[in-house]
GULUM-704249 format. One record per residue (C-alpha): residue in three letters; x, y, z. Coordinates in steps of 0.02 Angstrom, whole numbers, plus 32768, in hexadecimal, padded with zeros to 4 digits. Layout:
N
AlaXYZ
...
//
This chain:
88
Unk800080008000
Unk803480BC7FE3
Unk8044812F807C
Unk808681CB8082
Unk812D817380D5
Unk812E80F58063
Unk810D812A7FBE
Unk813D80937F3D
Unk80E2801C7EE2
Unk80BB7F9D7F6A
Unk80497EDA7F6A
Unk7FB47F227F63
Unk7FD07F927EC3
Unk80387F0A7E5B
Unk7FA47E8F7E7D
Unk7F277F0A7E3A
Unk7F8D7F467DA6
Unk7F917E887D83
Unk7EE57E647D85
Unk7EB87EFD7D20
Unk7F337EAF7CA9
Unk7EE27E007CA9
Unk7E4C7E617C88
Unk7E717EB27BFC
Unk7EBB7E1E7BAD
Unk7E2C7DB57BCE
Unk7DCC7E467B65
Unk7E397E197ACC
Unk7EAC7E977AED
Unk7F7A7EB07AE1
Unk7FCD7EC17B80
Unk80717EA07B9E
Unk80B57E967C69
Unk81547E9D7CC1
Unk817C7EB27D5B
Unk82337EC67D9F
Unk828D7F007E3F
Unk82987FB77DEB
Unk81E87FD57DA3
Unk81467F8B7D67
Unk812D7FA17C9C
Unk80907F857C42
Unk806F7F977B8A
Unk7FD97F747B29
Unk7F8F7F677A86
Unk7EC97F6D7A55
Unk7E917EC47A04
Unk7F047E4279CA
Unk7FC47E6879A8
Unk7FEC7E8678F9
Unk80757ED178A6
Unk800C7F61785E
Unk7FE37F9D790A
Unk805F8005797B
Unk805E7FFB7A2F
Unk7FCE80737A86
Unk800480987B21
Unk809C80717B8F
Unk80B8806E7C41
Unk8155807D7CB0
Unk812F80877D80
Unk81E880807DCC
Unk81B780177E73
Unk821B80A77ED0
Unk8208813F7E85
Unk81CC81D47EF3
Unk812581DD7EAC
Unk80E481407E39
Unk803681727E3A
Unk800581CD7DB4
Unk804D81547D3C
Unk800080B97D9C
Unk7F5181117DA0
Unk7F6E81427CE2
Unk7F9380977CC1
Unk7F0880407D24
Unk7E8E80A77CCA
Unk7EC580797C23
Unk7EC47FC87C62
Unk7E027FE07C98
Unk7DDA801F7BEA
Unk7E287FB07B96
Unk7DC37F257BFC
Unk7D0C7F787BC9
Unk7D387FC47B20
Unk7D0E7F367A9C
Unk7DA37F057A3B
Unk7D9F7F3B7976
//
C-alpha cells in the first residue's frame, strides 16, 4: 500500500495492475507485463497483435520512484477501458 512514508509501488498495487491486465486480455486485448526489482512496465495493443498496428500506450512505474502514481493510475485506467471497450 502507498502512504505518505512509503510511497512505492507496493502488493496491493502490483496485484491490481495484474488483474486489470488479465482483464484486458481476457477482452481480446494486447497487453504485455513485466515486472522487475526497478519498475513495473505495461504495454498494450487494441485487438489482436499484428504487424500493421503500433503499440497504443506504454507504461513504466519505477517500484521506487518518489511519486509512481500518476503513471500507475494512468495506466490502470487504460487497462479498465481496454477491458469494456469491444475489440475492433
Amino acid at each position: 500500500m502507498i502512504t505518505e512514508e512509503n510511497k512505492f509501488l507496493g502488493l496491493e498495487e502490483i496485484k491490481n495492475l495484474i488483474e486489470k491486465v488479465y482483464a484486458a486480455q481476457q477482452a481480446g486485448n494486447y497487453v504485455v507485463f513485466t515486472y522487475d526489482n526497478y519498475s513495473v512496465r505495461a504495454t498494450a495493443m487494441k485487438g489482436k497483435v499484428s504487424e500493421n498496428k503500433e503499440w497504443e500506450k506504454k507504461f513504466e512505474m519505477e517500484t521506487y520512484a518518489c511519486d509512481p502514481m500518476q503513471e500507475y493510475n494512468d495506466c490502470i485506467a487504460y487497462l479498465e477501458k481496454l477491458a469494456f471497450d469491444k475489440t475492433q
